[in-house]
C-alpha positions as CSV (number, residue, x, y, z in Angstrom):
1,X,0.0,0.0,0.0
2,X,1.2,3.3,-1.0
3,X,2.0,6.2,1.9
4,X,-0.8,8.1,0.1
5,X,-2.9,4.9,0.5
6,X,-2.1,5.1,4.6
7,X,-2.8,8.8,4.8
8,X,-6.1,8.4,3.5
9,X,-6.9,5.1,5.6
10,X,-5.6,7.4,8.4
11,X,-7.8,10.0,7.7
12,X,-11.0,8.4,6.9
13,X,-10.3,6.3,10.8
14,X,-9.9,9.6,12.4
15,X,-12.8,11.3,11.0
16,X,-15.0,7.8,11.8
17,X,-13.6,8.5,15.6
18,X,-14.5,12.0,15.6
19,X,-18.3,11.6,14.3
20,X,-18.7,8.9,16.5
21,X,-17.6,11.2,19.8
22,X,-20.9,11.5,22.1
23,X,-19.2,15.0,22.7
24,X,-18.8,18.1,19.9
25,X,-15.1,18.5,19.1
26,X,-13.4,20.8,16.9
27,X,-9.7,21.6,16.5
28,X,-7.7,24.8,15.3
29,X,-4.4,24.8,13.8
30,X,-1.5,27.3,15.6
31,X,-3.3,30.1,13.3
32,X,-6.6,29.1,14.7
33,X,-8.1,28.0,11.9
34,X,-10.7,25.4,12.1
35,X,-9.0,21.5,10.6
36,X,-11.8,19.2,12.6
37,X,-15.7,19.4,13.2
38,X,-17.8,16.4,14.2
39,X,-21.2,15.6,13.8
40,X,-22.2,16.3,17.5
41,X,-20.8,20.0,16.9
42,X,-23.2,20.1,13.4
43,X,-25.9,18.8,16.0
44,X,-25.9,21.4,18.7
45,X,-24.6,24.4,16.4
46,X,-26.6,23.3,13.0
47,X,-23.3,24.3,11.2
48,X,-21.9,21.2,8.8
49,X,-18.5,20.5,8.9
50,X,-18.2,22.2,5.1
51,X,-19.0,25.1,6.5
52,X,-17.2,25.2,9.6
53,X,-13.9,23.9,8.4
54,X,-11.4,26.5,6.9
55,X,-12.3,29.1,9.0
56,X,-10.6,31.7,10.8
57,X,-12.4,31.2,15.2
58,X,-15.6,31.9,15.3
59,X,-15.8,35.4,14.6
60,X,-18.6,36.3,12.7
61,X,-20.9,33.4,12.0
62,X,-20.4,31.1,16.1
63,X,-20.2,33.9,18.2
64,X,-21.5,37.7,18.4
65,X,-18.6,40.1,17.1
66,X,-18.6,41.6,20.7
67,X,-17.2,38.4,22.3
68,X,-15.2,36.8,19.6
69,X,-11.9,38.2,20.6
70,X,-12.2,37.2,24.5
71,X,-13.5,33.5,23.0
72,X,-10.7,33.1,21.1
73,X,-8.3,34.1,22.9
74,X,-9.6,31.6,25.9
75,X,-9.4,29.0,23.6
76,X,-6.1,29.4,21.8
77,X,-4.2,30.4,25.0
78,X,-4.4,26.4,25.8
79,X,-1.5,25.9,23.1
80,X,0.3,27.5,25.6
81,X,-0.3,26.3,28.5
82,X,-0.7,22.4,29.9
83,X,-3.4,20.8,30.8
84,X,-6.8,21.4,30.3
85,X,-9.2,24.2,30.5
86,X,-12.5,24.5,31.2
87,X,-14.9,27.8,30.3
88,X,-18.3,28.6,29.2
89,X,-19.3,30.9,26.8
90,X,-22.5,31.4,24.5
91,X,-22.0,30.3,21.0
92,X,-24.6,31.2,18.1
93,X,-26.3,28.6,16.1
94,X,-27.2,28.4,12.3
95,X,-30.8,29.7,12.8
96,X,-29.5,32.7,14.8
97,X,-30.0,31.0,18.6
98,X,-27.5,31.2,21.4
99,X,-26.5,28.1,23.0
100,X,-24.3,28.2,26.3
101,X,-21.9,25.7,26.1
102,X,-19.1,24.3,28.4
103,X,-15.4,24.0,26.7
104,X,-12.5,21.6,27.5
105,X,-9.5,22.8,25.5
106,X,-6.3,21.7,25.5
107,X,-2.9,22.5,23.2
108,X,-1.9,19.7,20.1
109,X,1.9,19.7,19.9
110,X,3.5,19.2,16.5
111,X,6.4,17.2,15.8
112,X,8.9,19.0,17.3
113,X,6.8,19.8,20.3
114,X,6.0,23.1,19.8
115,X,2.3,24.1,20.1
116,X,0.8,22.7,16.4
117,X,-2.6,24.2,17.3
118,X,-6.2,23.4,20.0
119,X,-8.7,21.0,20.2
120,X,-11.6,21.8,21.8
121,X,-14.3,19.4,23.3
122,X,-17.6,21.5,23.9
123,X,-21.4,20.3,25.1
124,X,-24.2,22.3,26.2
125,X,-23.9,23.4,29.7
126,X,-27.7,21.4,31.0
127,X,-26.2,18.6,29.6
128,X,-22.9,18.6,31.0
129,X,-24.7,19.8,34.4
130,X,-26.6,16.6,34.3
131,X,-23.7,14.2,33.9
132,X,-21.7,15.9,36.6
133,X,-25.1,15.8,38.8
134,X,-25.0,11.8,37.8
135,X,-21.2,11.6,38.6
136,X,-21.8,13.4,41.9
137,X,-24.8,11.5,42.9
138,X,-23.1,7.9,42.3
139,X,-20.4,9.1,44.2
140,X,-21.9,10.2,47.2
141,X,-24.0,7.2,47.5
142,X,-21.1,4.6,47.2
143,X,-19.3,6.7,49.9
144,X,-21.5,8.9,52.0
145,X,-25.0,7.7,51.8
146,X,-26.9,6.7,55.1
147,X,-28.3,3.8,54.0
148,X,-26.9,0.6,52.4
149,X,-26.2,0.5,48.6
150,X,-25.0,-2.6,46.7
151,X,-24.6,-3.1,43.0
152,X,-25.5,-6.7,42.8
153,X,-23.9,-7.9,39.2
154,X,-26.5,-10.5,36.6
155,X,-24.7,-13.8,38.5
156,X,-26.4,-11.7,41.9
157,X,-22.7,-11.2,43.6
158,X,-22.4,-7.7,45.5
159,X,-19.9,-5.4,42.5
160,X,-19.7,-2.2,44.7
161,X,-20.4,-2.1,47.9
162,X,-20.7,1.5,49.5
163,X,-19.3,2.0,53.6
164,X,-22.5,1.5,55.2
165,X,-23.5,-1.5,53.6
166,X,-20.7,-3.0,54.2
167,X,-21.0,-2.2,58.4
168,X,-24.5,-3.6,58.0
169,X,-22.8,-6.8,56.5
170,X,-19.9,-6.4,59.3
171,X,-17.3,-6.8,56.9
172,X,-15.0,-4.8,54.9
173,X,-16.0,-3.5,51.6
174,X,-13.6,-5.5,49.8
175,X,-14.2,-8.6,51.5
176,X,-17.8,-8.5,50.2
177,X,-17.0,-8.4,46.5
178,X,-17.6,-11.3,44.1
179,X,-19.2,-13.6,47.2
180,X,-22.1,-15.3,47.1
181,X,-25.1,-13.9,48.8
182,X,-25.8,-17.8,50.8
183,X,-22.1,-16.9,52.2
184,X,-23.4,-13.5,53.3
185,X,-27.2,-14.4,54.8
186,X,-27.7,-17.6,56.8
187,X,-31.3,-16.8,56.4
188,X,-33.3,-14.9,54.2
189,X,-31.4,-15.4,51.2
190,X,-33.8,-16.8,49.3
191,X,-36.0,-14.2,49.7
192,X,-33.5,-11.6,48.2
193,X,-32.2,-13.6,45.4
194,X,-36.0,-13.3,44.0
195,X,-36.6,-10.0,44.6
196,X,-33.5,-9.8,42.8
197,X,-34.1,-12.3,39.8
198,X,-37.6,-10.5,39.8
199,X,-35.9,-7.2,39.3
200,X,-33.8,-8.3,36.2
201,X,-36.5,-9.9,34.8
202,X,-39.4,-7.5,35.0
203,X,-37.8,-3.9,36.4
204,X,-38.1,-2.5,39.8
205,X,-41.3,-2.7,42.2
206,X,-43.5,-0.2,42.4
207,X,-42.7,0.2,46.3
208,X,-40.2,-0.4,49.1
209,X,-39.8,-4.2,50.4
210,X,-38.9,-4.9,53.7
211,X,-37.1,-8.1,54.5
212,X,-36.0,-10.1,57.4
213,X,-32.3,-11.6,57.1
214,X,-29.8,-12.8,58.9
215,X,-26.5,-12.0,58.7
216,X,-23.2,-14.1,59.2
217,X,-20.7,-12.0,61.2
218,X,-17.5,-12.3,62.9
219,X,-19.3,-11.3,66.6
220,X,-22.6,-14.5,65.1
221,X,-25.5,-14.2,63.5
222,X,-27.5,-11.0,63.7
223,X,-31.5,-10.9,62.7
224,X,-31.8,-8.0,60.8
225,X,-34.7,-6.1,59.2
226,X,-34.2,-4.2,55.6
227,X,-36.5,-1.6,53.8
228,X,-35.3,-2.0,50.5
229,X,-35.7,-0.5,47.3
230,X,-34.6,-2.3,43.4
231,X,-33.6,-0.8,40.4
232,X,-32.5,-2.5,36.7
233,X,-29.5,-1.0,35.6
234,X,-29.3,-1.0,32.1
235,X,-25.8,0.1,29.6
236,X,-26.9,3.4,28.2
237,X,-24.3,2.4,25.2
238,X,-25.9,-0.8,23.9
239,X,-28.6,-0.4,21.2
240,X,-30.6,-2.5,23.1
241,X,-31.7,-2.0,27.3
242,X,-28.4,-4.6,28.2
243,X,-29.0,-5.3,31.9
244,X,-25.7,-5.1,33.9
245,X,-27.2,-5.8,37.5
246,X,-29.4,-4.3,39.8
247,X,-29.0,-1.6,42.3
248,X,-30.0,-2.4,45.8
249,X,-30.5,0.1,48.2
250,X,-31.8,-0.5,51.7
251,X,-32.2,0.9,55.2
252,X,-32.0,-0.8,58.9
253,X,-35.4,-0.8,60.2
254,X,-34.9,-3.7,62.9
255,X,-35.7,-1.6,66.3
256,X,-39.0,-0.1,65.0
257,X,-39.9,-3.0,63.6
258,X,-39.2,-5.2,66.8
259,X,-41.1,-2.2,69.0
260,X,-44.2,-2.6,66.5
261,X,-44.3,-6.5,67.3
262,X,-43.8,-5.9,71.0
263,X,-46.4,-3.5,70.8
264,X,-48.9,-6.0,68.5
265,X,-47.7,-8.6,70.7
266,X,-48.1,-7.2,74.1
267,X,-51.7,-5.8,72.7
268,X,-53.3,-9.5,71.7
269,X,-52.0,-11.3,74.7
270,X,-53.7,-8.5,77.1
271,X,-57.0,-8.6,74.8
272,X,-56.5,-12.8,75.0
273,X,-56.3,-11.8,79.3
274,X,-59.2,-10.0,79.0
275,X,-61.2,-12.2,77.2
276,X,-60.3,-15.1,79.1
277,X,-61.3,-13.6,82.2
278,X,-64.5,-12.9,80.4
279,X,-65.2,-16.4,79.6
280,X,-63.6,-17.8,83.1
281,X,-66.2,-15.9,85.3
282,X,-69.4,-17.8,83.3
283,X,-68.1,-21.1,84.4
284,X,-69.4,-22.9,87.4
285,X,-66.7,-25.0,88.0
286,X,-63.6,-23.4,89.1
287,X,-61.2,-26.4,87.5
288,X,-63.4,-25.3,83.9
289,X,-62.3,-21.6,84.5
290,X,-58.7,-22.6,84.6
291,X,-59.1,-24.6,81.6
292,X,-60.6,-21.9,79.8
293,X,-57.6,-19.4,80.5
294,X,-54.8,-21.8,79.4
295,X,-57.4,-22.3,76.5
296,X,-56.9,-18.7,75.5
297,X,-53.1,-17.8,76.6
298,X,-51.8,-21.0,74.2
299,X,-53.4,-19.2,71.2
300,X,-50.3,-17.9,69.1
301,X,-47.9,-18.9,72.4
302,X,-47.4,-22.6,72.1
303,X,-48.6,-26.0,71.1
304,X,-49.0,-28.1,74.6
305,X,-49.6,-26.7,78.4
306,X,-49.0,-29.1,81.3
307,X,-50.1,-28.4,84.5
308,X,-48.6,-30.4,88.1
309,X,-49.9,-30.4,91.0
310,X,-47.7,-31.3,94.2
311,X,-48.8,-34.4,95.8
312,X,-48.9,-33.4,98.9
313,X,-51.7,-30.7,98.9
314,X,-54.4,-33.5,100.0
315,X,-54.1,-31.3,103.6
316,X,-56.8,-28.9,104.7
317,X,-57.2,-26.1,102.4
318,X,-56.3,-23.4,105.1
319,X,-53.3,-25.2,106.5
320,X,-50.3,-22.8,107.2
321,X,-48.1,-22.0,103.7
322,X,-45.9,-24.3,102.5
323,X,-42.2,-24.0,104.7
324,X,-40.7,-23.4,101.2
325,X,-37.5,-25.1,99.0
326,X,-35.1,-24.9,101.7
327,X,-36.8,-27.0,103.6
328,X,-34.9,-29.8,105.1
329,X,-36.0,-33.0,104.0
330,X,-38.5,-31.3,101.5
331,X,-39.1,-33.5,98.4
332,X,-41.3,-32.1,95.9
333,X,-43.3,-34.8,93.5
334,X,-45.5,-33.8,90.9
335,X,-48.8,-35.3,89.6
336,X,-49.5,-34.5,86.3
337,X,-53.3,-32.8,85.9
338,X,-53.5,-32.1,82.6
339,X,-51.8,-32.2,79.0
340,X,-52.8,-28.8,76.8
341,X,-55.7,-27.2,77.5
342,X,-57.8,-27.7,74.7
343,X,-61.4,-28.9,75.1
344,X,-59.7,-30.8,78.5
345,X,-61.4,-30.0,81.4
346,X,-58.6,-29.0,84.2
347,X,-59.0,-31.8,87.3
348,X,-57.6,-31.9,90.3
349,X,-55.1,-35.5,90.8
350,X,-57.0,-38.4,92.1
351,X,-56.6,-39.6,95.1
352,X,-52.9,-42.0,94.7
353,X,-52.2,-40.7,91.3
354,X,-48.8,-41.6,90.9
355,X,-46.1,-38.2,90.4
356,X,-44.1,-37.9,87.7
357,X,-40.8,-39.6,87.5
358,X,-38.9,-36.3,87.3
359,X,-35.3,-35.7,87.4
360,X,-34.2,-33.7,89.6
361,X,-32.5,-30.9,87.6
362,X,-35.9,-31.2,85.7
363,X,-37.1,-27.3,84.8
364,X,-40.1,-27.5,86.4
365,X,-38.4,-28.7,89.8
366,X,-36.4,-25.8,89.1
367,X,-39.0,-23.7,88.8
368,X,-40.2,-24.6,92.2
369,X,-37.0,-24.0,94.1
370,X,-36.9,-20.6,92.3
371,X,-40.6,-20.0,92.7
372,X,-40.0,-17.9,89.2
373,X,-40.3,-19.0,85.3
374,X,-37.6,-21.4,83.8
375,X,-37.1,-21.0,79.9
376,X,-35.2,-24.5,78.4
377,X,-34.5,-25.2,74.8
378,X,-33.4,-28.6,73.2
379,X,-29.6,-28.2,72.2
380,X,-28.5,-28.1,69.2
381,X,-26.6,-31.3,68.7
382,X,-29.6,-33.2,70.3
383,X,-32.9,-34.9,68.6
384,X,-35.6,-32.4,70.2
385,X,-37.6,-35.8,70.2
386,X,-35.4,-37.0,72.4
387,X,-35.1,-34.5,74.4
388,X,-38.6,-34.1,74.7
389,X,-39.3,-37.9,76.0
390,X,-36.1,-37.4,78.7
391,X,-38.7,-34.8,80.6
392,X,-42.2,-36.6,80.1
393,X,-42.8,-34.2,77.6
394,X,-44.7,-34.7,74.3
395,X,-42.2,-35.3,71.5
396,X,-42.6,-32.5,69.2
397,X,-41.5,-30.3,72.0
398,X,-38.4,-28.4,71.7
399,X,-38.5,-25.1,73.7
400,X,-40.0,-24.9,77.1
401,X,-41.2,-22.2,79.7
402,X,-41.8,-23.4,83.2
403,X,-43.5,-21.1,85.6
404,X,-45.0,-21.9,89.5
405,X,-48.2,-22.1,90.4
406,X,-49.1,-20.4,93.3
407,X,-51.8,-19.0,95.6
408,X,-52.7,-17.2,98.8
409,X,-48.8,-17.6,99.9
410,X,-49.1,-21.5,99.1
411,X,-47.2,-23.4,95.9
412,X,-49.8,-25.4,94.2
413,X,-47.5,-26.9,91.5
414,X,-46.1,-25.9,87.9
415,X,-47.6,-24.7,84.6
416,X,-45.2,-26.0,81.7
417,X,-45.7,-24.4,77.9
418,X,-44.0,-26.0,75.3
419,X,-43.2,-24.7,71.9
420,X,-42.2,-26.5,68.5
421,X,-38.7,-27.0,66.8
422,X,-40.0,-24.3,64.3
423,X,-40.8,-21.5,66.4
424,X,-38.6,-19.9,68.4
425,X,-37.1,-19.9,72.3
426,X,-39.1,-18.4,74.3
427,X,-37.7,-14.9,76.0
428,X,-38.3,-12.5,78.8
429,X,-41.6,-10.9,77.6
430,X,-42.9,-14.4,77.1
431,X,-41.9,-15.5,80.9
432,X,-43.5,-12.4,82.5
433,X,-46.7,-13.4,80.1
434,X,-47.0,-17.0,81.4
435,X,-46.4,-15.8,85.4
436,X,-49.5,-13.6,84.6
437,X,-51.3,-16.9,83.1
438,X,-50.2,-18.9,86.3
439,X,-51.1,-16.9,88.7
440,X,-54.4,-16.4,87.7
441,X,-55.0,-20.6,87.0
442,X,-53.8,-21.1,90.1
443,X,-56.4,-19.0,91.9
444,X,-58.9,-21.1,90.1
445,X,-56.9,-24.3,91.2
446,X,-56.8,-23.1,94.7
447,X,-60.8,-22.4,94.3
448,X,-61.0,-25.9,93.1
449,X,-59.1,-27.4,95.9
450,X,-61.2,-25.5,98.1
451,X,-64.1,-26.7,96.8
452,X,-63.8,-30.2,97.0
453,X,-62.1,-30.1,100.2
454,X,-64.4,-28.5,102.4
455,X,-67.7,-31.1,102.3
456,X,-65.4,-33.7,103.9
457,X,-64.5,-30.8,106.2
458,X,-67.9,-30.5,107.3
């Protein structure tokens, strides 16, 4: 190929490049004469590159005569100096228009490396305003935003992960990239890898969704509630909407969400007190009244309620209080007087009912010696079934809450709730909700007892 051949090749690549630019560029010689004009500078201006190129600045046809001199002499003092430089000036368009415009110029050395002439990148100051707000705005939310924001990449593995995501996650930023969400969550993850799918699939939701997770962390596992909002990010180069991930923003919401349930929580069970009072007072039998409380307090508590009696409270009903767990030579036995509550009615032992053979670290022997609640839970390298059986308890049993019955200064016995391997241990607030159950079932035991008792007192 001739050197003419490679000019021209040369030339017809650079002026592909140029007309290709998303930006307007033109170029001056050292004279400032115009060599280049793309298509984006034809686009904003209306002026085609025939008529631009060849001329002497813009004087007389770009700009108004009264700021042609300052412009070019903005623009061709970049040949002398490095770097580049930024200004903003009003240029005039082919219909007569004025367009403010934002310039990056910079100097073109020649071969010797002295200043050859200017090129000159321009855009319309609204759009360039609008990239730099887009520049700024991804910025500040990948470093100073208050809430979490990950960029979660089409294989749903975290790309960028900004500061405060990261201390949600407790990990470094770094640490987070590339991972698999499952290593991330231990629960939960299932959840978000829909929402996330769902997102790539068919866009963003129309509102905020809040999601329970738990996170793996150095310090354990933390249960953790997310607001969170989704958005498809699509290349704004391809022809076609090419999704490269989705943009996951969220915010903490775990302590008002927790005081909401506590608040929910601590409203049903005193509406379920209320109501089983209600019912409690239109029975005749005393025994039936304590039924019908346990009845209503293992609605959305637990699965089973056991009640045991002592053996030993076959005495007269006013005798002096029991001398208590320090007793010496105390041994307390239990009869078992019911199993749940439901459509059971609540009995006294029978006469030589045999106790249960209870061990005695057995919770609700502990509960007596503490006359306060007793919380238990099956471990976690232990069948709950077995578990269960080893206490006398039913065998789906796998968290327990064992609080005393007592009355008028006497201990009647224990009230036992038992809870499922798929619900959780019971807490504090669940302990102080079952003494409030037991002491009113044992006023209606103690009724009971009285009741029976006092014709063969007679």
């Amino acid at each position: 190929m001739s050197v003419s051949g490679r000019d021209e090749t040369t030339d017809d690549l650079l002026a592909a490049l140029l007309d290709g630019m998303d930006a307007a560029l033109c170029a001056f010689d050292a004279d400032g004469v115009i060599t280049h004009w793309n298509r984006e500078a034809e686009r904003i201006l209306g002026w085609t590159a025939a008529e631009a190129v060849g001329r002497r600045g813009f004087a007389g046809w770009a700009v108004r005569a009264a700021d042609a001199h300052d412009v070019e002499e903005r623009l061709m003092s970049a040949q002398d100096a490095p770097g580049r430089h930024v200004h903003e000036f009003a240029l005039l368009t082919k219909d007569g228009g004025r367009v403010l415009v934002r310039t990056q110029s910079a100097g073109v050395p020649g071969a010797d490396g002295k200043p050859a002439g200017v090129y000159c990148a321009f855009s319309e100051v609204h759009a360039q305003i609008d990239l730099e707000r887009s520049i700024a705005l991804s910025e500040a939310l990948l470093e100073d935003a208050s809430w979490g924001v990950v960029l979660v990449d089409v294989d749903l593995r975290p790309a960028v992960v900004n500061l405060h995501a990261a201390r949600a996650f407790g990990s470094g930023r770094t640490a987070l990239l590339g991972r698999p969400l499952g290593e991330l969550l231990a629960q939960g993850v299932e959840e978000l890898e829909g929402a996330l799918q769902h997102v790539l699939a068919e866009g963003a939701p129309p509102a905020p969704v809040e999601l329970w997770v738990t996170v793996r962390t150095p310090e354990g596992a933390r249960r953790r509630c997310w607001r969170s909002g989704f958005l498809r990010l699509a290349s704004p180069l391809a022809e076609e909407p090419v999704p490269l991930g989705v943009g996951w923003l969220f915010q903490d919401i775990t302590e008002a969400r927790r005081a909401e349930l506590d608040t929910g929580q601590l409203r049903f069970r005193s509406n379920q007190l209320y109501r089983a009072g209600r019912a409690a007072a239109e029975c005749d039998d005393p025994a039936e009244a304590a039924a019908v409380r346990l009845d209503f307090a293992l609605a959305g508590f637990a699965e089973h309620a056991l009640v045991d009696v002592l053996d030993d409270l076959d005495g007269p009903p006013d005798a002096d209080p029991d001398p208590g767990p320090a007793a010496p030579g105390r041994r307390r036995r239990l009869v078992r007087s019911a199993v749940s509550a439901s459509g059971q009615t609540l009995l006294l032992p029978a006469p030589g009912a045999i106790p249960v053979r209870y061990a005695g670290t057995h919770p609700a022997l502990q509960a007596l010696d503490r006359i306060g609640p007793v919380r238990a839970s099956a471990p976690a390298g232990e069948p709950s079934e077995q578990w269960a059986r080893a206490r006398h308890w039913p065998p789906d049993a796998a968290h327990a809450l064992c609080t005393v019955l007592r009355s008028r200064g006497r201990t009647l016995g224990a009230l036992t709730f038992l809870r499922g391997p798929s619900r959780p241990a019971f807490e504090r607030a669940d302990a102080l909700y079952a003494e409030e159950v037991a002491s009113r079932v044992a006023a209606d035991l103690d009724l009971a007892r009285r009741t029976v008792i006092r014709p063969a007192d007679l």
